[in-house]
C-alpha positions in Angstrom: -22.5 -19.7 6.6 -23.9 -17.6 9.1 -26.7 -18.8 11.6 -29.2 -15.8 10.3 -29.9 -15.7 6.7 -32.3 -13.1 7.0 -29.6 -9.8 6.4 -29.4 -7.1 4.0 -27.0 -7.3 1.2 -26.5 -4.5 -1.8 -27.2 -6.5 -5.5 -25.0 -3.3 -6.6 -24.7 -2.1 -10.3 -21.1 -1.4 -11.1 -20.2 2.6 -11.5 -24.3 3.8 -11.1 -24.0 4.1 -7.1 -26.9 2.2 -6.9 -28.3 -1.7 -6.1 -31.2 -3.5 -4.8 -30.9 -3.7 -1.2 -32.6 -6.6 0.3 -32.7 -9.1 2.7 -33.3 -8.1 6.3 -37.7 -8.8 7.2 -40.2 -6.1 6.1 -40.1 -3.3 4.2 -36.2 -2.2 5.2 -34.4 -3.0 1.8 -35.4 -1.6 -2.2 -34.2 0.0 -5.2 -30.8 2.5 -3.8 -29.9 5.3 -6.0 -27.2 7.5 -4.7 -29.2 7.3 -1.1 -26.4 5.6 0.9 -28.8 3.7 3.2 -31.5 1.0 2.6 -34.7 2.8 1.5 -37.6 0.8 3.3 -39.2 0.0 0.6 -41.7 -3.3 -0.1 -40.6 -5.2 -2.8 -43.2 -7.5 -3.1 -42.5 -11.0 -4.8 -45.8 -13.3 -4.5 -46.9 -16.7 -5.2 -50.8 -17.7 -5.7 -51.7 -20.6 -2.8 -51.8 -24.2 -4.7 -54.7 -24.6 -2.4 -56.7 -21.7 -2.1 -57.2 -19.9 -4.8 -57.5 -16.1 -4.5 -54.7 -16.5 -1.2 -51.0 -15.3 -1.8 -48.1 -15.5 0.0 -44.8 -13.9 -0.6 -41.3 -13.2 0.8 -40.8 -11.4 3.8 -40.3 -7.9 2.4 -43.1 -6.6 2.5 -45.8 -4.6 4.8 -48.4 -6.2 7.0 -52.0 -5.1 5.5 -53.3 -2.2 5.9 -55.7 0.4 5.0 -53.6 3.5 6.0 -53.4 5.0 2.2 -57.1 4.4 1.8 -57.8 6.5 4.4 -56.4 9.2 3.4 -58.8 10.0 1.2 -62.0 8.7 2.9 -64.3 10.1 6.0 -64.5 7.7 9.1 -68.2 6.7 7.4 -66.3 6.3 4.1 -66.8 3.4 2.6 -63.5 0.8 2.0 -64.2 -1.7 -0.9 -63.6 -5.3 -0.8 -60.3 -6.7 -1.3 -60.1 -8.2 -5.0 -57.6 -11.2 -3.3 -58.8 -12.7 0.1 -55.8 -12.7 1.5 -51.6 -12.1 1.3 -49.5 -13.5 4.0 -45.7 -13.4 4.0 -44.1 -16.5 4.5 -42.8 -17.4 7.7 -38.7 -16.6 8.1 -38.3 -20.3 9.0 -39.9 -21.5 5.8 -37.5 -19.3 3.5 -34.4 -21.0 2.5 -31.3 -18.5 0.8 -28.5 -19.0 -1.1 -25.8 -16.6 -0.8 -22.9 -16.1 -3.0 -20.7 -13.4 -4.6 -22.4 -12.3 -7.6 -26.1 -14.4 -7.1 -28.3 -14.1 -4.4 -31.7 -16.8 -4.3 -34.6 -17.1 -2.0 -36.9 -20.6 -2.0 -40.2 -20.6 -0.3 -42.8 -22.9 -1.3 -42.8 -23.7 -5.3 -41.0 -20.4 -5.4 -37.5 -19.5 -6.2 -36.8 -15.2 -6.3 -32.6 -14.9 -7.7 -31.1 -11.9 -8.6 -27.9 -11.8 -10.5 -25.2 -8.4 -10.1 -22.3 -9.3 -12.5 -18.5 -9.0 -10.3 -15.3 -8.9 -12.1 -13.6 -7.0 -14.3 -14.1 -3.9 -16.4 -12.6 -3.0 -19.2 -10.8 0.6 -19.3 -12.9 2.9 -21.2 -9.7 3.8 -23.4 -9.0 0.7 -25.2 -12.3 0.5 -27.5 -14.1 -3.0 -26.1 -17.2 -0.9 -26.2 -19.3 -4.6 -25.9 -17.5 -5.5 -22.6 -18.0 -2.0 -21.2 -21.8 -1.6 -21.6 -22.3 -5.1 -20.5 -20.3 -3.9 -17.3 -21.8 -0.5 -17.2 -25.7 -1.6 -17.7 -27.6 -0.3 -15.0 -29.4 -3.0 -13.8 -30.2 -6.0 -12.0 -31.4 -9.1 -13.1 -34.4 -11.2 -11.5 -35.7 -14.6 -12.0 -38.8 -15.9 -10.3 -39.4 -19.9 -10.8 -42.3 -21.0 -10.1 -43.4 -24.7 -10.1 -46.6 -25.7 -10.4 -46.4 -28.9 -11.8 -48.6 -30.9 -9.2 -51.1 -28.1 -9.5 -54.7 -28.4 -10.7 -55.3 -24.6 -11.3 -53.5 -21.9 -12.7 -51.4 -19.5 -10.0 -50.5 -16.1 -10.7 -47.4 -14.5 -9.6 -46.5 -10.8 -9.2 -42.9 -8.9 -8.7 -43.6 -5.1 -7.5 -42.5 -2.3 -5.1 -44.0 0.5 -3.4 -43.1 3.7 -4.4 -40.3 6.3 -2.9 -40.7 9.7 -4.3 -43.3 11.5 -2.4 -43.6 14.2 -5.7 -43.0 11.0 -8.4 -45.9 8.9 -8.6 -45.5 4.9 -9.7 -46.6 4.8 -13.6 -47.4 1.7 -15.9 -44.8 1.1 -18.9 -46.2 -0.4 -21.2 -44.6 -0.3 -25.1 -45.0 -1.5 -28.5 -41.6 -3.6 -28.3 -43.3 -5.9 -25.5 -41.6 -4.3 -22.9 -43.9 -4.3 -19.7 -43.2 -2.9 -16.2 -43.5 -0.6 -13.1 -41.7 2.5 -13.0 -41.3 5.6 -10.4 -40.5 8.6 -12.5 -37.7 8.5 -14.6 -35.0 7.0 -12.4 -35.9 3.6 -11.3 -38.1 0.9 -12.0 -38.4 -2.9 -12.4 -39.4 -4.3 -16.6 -39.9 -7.4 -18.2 -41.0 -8.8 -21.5 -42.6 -11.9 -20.6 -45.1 -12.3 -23.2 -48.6 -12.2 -20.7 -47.5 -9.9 -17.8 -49.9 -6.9 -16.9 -49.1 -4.0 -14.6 -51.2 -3.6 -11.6 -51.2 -0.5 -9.4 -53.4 0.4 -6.1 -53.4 1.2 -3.1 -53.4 -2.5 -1.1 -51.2 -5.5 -2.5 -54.3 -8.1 -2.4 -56.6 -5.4 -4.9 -53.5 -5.6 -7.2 -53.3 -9.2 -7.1 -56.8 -10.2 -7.3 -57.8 -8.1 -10.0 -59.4 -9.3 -12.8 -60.9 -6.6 -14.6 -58.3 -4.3 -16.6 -59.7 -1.3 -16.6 -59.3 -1.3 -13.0 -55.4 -2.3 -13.0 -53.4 1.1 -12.8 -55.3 2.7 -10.1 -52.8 5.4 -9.9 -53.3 7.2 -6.9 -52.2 4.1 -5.3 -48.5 4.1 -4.3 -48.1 0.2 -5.0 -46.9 -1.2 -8.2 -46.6 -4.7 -9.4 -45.5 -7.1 -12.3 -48.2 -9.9 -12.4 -48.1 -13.1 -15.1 -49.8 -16.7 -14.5 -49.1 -19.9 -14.5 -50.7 -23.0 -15.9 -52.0 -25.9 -14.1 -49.2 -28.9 -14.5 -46.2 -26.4 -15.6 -43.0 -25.1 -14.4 -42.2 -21.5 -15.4 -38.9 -19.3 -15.5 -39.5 -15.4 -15.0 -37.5 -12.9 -16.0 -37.4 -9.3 -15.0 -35.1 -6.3 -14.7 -34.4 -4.0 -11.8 -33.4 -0.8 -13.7 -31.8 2.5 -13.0 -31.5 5.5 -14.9 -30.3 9.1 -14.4 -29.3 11.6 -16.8 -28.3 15.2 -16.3 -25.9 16.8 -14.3 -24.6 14.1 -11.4 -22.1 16.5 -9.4 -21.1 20.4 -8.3 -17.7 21.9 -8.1 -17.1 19.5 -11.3 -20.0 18.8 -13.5 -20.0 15.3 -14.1 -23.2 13.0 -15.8 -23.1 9.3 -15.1 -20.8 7.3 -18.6 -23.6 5.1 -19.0 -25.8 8.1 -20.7 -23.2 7.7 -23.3 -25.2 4.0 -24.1 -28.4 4.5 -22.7 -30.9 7.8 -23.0 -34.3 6.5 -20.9 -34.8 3.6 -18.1 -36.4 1.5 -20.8 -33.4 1.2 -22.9 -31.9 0.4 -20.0 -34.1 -2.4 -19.5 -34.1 -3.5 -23.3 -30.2 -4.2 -22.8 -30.7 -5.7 -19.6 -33.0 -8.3 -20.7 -31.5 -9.0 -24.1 -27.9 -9.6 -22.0 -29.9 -11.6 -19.6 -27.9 -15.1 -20.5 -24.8 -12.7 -20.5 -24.9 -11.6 -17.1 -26.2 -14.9 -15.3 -23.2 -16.2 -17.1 -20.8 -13.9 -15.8 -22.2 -13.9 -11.8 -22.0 -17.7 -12.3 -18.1 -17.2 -13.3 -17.3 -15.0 -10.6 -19.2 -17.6 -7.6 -16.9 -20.0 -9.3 -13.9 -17.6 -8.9 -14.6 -17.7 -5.1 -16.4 -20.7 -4.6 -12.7 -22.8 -5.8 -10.7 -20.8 -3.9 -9.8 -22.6 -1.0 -11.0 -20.3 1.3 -13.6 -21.1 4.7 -17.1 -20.9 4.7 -16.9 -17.3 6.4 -14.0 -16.0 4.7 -16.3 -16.6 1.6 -19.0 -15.1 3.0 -17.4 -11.6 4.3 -15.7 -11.0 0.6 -19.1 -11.8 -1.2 -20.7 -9.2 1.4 -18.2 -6.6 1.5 -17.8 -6.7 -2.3 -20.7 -5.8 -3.2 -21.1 -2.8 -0.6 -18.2 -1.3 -2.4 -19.0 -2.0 -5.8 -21.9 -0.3 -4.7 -20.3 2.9 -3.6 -18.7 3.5 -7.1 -19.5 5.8 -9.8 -18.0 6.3 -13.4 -18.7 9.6 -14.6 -17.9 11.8 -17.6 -16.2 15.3 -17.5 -15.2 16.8 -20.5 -15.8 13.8 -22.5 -12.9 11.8 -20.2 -14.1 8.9 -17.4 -14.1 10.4 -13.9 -14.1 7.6 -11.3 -15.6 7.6 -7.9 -16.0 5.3 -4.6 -18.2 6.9 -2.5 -17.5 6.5 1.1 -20.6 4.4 2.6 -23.1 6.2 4.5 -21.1 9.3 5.1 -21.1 10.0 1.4 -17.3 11.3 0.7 -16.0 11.3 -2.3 -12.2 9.2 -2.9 -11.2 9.4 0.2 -7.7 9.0 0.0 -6.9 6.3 2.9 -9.7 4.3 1.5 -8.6 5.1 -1.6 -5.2 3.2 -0.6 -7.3 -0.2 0.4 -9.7 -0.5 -2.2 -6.9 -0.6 -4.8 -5.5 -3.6 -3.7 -9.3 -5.0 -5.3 -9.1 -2.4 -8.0 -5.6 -3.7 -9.2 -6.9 -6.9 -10.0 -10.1 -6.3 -11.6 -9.8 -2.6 -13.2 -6.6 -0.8 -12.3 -7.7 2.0 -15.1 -9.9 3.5 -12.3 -6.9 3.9 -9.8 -5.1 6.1 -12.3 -8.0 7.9 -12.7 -8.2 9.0 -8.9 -4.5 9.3 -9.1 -4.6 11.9 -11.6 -7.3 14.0 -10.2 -5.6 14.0 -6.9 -2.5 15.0 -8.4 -3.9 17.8 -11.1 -6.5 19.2 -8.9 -6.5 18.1 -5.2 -2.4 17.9 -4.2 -1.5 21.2 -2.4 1.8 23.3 -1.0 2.3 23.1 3.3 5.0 24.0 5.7 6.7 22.2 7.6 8.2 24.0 10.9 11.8 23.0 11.9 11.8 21.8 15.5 14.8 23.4 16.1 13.6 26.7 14.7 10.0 26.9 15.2 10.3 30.4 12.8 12.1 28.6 9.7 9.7 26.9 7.3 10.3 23.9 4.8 7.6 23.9 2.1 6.2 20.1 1.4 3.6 18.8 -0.5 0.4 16.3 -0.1 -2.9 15.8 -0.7 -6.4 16.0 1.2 -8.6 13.6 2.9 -11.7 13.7 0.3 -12.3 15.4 -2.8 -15.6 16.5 -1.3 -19.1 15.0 -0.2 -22.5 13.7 -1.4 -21.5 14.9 -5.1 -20.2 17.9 -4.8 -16.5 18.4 -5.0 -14.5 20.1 -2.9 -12.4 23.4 -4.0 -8.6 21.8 -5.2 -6.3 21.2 -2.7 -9.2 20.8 -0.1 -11.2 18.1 1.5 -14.6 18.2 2.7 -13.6 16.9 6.0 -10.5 18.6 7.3 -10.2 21.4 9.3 -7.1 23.6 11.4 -6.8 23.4 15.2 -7.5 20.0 16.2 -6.1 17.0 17.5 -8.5 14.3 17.0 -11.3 13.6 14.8 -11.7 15.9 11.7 -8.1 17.2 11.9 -5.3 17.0 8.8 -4.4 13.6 8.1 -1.3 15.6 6.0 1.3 12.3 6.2 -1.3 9.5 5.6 -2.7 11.0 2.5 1.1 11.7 1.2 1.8 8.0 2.1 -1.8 6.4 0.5 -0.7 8.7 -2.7 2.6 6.5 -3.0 1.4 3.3 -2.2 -1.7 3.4 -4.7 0.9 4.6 -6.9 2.9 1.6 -6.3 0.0 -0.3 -6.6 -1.1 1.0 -10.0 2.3 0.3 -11.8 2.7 -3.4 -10.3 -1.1 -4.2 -11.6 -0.3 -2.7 -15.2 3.5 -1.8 -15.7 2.7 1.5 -17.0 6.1 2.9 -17.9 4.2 6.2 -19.6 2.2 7.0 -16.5 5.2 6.8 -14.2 7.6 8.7 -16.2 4.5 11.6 -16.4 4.5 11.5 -12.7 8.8 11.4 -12.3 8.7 14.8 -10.7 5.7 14.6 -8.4 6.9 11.2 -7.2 10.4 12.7 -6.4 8.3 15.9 -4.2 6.2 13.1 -2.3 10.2 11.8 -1.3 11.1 15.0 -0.5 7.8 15.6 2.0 8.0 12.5 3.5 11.7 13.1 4.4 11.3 16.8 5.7 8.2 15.6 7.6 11.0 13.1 9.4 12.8 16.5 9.9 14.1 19.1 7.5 17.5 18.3 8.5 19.1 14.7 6.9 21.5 13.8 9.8 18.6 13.8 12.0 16.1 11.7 10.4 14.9 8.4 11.9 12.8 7.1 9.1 9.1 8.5 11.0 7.5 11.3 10.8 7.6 13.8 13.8 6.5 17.3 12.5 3.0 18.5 11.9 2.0 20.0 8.7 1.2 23.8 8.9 -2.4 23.4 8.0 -3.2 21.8 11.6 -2.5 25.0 12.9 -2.5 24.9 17.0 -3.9 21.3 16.4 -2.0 17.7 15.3 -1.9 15.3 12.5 -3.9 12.3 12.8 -4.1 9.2 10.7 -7.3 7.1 9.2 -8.1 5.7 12.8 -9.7 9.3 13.7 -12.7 7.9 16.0 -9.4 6.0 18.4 -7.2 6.6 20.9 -4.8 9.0 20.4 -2.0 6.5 20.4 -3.4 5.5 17.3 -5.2 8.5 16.0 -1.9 10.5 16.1 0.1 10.8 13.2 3.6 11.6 15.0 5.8 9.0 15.8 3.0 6.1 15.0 4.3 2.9 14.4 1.3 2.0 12.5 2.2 4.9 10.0 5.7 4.0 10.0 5.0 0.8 8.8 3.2 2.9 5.8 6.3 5.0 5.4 8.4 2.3 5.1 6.4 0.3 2.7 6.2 3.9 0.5 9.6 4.3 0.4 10.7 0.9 -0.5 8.3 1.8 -3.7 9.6 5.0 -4.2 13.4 3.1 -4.4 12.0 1.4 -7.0 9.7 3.6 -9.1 12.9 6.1 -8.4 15.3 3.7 -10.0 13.3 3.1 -13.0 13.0 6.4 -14.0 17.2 6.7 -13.3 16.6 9.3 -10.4 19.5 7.4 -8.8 20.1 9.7 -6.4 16.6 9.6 -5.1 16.2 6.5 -5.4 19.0 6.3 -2.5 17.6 8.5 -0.5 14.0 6.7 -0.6 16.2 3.3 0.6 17.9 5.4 3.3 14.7 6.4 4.6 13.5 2.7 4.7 16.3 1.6 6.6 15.8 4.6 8.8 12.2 3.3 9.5 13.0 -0.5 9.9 15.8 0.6 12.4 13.7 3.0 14.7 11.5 0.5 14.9 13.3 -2.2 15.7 15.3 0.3 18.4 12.0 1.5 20.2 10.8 -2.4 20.5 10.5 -3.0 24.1 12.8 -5.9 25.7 9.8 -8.0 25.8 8.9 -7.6 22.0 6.3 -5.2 22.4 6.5 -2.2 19.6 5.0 0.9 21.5 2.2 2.7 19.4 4.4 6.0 19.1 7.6 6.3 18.8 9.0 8.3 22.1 5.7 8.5 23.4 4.1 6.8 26.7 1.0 5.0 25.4 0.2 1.8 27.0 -1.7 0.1 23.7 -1.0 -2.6 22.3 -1.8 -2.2 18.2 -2.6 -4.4 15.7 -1.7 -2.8 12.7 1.8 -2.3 13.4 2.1 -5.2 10.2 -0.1 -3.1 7.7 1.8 -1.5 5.4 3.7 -4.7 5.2 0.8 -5.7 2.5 1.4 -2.5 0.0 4.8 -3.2 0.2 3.7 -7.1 -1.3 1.7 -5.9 -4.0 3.4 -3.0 -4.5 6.3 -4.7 -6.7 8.9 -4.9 -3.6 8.1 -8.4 -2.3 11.2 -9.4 -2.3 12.1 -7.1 0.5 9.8 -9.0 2.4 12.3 -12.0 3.2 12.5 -12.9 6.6 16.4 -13.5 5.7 16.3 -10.5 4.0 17.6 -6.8 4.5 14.8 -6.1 6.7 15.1 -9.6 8.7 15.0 -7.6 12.1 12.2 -5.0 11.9 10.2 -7.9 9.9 11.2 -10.5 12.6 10.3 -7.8 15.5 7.0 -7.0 14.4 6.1 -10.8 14.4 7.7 -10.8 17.7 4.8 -8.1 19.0 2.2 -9.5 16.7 2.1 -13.0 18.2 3.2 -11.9 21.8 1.1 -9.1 22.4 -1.7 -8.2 19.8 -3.0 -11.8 19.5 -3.8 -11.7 23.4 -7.2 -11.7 25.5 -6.3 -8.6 27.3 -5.1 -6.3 24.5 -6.2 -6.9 21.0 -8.3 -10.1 21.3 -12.1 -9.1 22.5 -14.2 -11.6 24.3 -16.2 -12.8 20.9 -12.6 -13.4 19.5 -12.4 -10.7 16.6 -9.6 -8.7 16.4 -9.1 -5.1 17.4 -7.2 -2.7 15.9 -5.7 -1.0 19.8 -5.7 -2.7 22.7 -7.3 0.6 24.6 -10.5 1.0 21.8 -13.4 -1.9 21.5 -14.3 -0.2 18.0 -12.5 -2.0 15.6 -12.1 -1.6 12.0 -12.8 -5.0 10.3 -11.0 -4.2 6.6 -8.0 -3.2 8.2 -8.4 -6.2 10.4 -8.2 -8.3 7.0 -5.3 -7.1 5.4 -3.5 -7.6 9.2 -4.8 -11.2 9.3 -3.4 -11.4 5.4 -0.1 -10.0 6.7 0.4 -12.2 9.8 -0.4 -15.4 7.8 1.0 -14.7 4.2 3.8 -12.7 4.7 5.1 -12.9 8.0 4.5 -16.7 8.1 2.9 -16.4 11.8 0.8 -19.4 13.6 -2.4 -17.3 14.2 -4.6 -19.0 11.4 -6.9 -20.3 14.1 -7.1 -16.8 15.8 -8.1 -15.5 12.0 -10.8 -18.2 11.4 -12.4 -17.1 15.4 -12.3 -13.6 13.9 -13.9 -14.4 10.5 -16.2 -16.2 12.7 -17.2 -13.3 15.2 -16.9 -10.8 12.0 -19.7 -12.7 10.2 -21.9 -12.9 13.5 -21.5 -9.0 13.7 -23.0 -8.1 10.0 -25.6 -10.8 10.1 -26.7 -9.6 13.3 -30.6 -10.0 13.5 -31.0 -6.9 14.7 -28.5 -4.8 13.3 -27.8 -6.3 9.8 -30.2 -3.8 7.7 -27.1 -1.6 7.2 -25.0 -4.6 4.7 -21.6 -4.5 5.1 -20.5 -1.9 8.1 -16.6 -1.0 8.7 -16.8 -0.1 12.4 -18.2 -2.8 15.1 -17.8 -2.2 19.0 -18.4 -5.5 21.0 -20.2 -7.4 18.3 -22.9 -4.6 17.0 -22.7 -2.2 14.2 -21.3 0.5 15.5 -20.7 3.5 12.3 -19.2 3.5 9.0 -22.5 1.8 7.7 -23.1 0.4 4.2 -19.1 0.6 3.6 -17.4 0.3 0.9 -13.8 -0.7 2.9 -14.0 -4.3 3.3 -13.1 -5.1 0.0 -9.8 -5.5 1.1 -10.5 -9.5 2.3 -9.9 -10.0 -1.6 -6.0 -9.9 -0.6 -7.3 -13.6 1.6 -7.5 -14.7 -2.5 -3.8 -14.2 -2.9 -2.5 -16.5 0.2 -0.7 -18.5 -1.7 
């Protein structure tokens, strides 16, 4: 486990883009809907001292004291009442211990324990009627126990749970109903309930006037932008509290297609949210405790643990499940810069996806293809004049909820070469390998066969992307699509070199586009499109033998194909992993058809990416070039999943060094407020903050 405890980590609801952040000291975590960022918000969760009554101390995620709101409203001669408690201290970051798993999350301090529970695992497809599983998944909340033991005490101690408010135009307000349930609440979205039989609602201005309060008429002071949860108890008794951190949004969600959140179908207010919640309670902890078991057994190191229990939740964060037109529309969102599918993540989080709720891949599937996929050109580098028409899809389907126009992304423009250009070929090949993906995972014979004619297009592109003519394809693509314009390609490593960030002639891609068209060979053959099917085979052997042919004599694999570039790249093995869950494993045999380009790859993996001076940085993580220090970590951990797994290569102590240094970079003391983060440059946070991406270390479950 990591040497700093005290990070931020998403407690994520599944399909409500939303969680409680929290974690890293002060006010820098709280209650996330749809912001994309940790909201700085106290969450207060206090203890009354054993030996001084009136005193309170509480975890470390709050504000130090201070009279700043009062003030507001007061002259310099005003006068500023007494505090109702004497004093509120947070406890000291040494004398918090934390527990850190998957699906549970617990904070011990004193005779207090805090734990939140955020049910992981699967979720039933919306189609097949298991309405009871879905809500329990859907429930848009997160569950909160406070234990408190006061069983060597000789006075009653109360307790509060409470957060400051967020919405400069919603106030905090009390709830208080008839069917017990108690709680603190900022408008209608968000707001954390209970129904513990003697809890009261305090609100104010100062934490210590809320908690010392004894007089009720002066509880909801509601000018005051703190809220809190209080209960007591006894002298000589050990007591279990349990709340709910609630969400709740109805309306319209999205633009371009309006969309409200599926869970309105179940719930019409943020109090029957909480009513659910709290009734499922023993439901929930049960299934977070499953899922820690899940990981816990698996075999796998300390940090590996730790880096799938983080990154999980930052993507199951990032998801939405919507309705349009009465039909579930799924979403990931992509981390802090808020895009919607993006189609190379798309590719990575499906090889989670497949194992836990493959429905939602078809889902994106579908949209991309009925909505997003568009009509290109391809220009014959022979005759620059004499076009091929091709087919693919965009990057994104648009940004921060509102979708792009079809057959456009939010992030793609003409007349570049680097960042923000087409990424035409990638998106063409992430289309065919989720596709792949999808059909291993459920051996949906319906859904292919619907898709026969599409799939046989994406064969078609891919080949005249090699080049239009078949005598002189090589298996790679080499021609630019006619959106880019004066500009080039470029592939899901935008922010790199161009060795990597170019789309022609990568070898990174290649592996991709061999991997795609081993699954096309197959999906092909299944559907008896022999003749394509052939063609998709050709074009794999193509690949594998370029590949092998461009190797240099001392087993390096250049990062284009023809090109100059010095770099050294790690992800020259990538594709090798869709091509394992993608139903073509058998291809994989290192006695196999593909023996040479497999064996060559391991050649260049062990020779030259798992060096010092190209793809090894001093801290011992792996980068993804040997001429960038900004590395990619998920694509790192399908790599390390590639080298040991498939390609049977002795690097397993490089991988646990990298796990090491990986962990070290998100639990940062400095830099871990932003949860899981996909892009780190020499040990820091670097972009791609609070990223959905790293879900991909769930292949590390499948090593065996």
């Amino acid at each position: 486990m990591p040497k700093n405890m005290h990070f931020n980590t998403q407690h994520p609801v599944f399909g409500a883009h939303a969680c409680l952040t929290l974690g890293f000291p002060g006010a820098r975590g709280g209650m996330d809907l749809e912001r994309c960022l940790p909201p700085n918000q106290q969450i207060l969760v206090a203890l009354e001292t054993a030996d001084a009554p009136g005193e309170y101390e509480a975890l470390p995620f709050i504000e130090a004291e201070s009279h700043k709101e009062l003030m507001r409203f007061i002259s310099d001669h005003g006068e500023i009442w007494p505090h109702s408690a004497k004093r509120l201290t947070p406890w000291a970051l040494e004398d918090v211990q934390r527990d850190f798993r998957l699906a549970t999350d617990s904070w011990q301090a004193g005779d207090l324990r805090f734990t939140l529970y955020s049910p992981i695992g699967d979720v039933p497809d919306p189609a097949n009627g298991d309405t009871t599983a879905l809500v329990e998944a859907l429930t848009p909340a997160v569950w909160a126990e406070v234990f408190v033991d006061n069983r060597k005490g000789h006075s009653s101690r109360r307790v509060a749970v409470g957060m400051s408010g967020l919405d400069p135009y919603r106030g905090l307000r009390q709830v208080a109903g008839d069917d017990g349930l108690v709680g603190i609440a900022e408008g209608a979205h968000l707001g954390i309930l209970t129904r513990e039989p003697d809890a009261w609602v305090g609100m104010g201005m100062d934490w210590r006037d809320i908690l010392g309060e004894i007089e009720p008429a002066s509880r909801t002071y509601a000018l005051g932008s703190l809220g809190a949860i209080c209960a007591t108890v006894p002298a000589g008794e050990a007591r279990t509290l349990r709340f709910a951190f609630c969400f709740f949004k109805a309306g319209q969600i999205t633009t371009g297609i309006d969309t409200q959140y599926y869970y309105t179908r179940y719930f019409n207010s943020l109090e029957a949210v909480a009513q659910r919640a709290l009734d499922d309670f023993d439901v929930a902890v049960e299934r977070c405790f499953t899922a820690n078991k899940r990981l816990d057994e698996s075999g796998l190191s300390d940090d590996q643990r730790f880096i799938i229990a983080s990154a999980t939740r930052s993507y199951v964060f990032s998801t939405q499940l919507l309705e349009h037109d009465g039909k579930p529309l799924w979403i990931v969102n992509e981390g802090e810069f808020n895009m919607m599918n993006t189609l190379d993540l798309v590719a990575d989080h499906s090889l989670y996806e497949m194992q836990h709720h493959p429905w939602t891949i078809r889902n994106v599937l579908d949209l991309y293809a009925d909505r997003y996929c568009y009509e290109d050109e391809v220009a014959s580098p022979d005759a620059p004049d004499r076009k091929y028409k091709a087919i693919s899809f965009p990057h994104d389907m648009g940004v921060a909820g509102a979708f792009s126009r079809p057959g456009h992304s939010s992030y793609e423009r003409p007349d570049l070469t680097g960042c923000f250009s087409y990424m035409t070929m990638e998106e063409l090949l992430n289309w065919v390998l989720t596709a792949g993906l999808y059909f291993t995972a459920t051996n949906d014979s319906s859904w292919i066969a619907s898709r026969a004619d599409l799939l046989e297009h994406c064969l078609g592109s891919m080949e005249v992307r090699d080049h239009p003519d078949d005598s002189q394809r090589i298996g790679v693509m080499r021609q630019d699509s006619s959106r880019c314009r004066s500009g080039r390609e470029i592939t899901t490593y935008d922010c790199l070199d161009h060795s990597l960030g170019q789309a022609s002639g990568n070898t990174y891609l290649a592996s991709k586009t061999w991997a795609a068209s081993l699954i096309l060979e197959r999906l092909l053959g299944l559907l008896d499109r022999t003749d394509a099917a052939r063609r998709a085979r050709l074009q794999a052997e193509r690949c594998a033998s370029t590949v092998v042919s461009v190797t240099r004599p001392d087993g390096r694999i250049p990062a284009l194909v023809g090109g100059q570039s010095q770099g050294v790249l790690t992800t020259v093995v990538e594709g090798l992993a869709y091509a394992w869950f993608g139903g073509v494993r058998e291809k994989l045999s290192l006695d196999g058809p593909y023996a040479d380009y497999l064996k060559a790859l391991g050649r260049h993996f062990t020779e030259h990416a798992m060096r010092t001076d190209t793809c090894i940085a001093k801290d011992g993580s792996w980068r993804i070039t040997s001429s960038n220090a900004n590395t990619f970590p998920a694509k790192i951990y399908v790599c390390q999943f590639v080298a040991e797994r498939i390609l049977s290569l002795p690097v397993e102590k490089e991988s646990r060094v990298n796990d090491a240094a990986n962990v070290a970079a998100i639990t940062h003391p400095e830099h871990s407020y932003w949860c899981w983060s996909e892009q780190i440059k020499d040990g820091i946070v670097y972009a791609a903050k609070y990223y959905p991406r790293g879900v991909t270390s769930n292949v590390w479950l499948h090593r065996n």
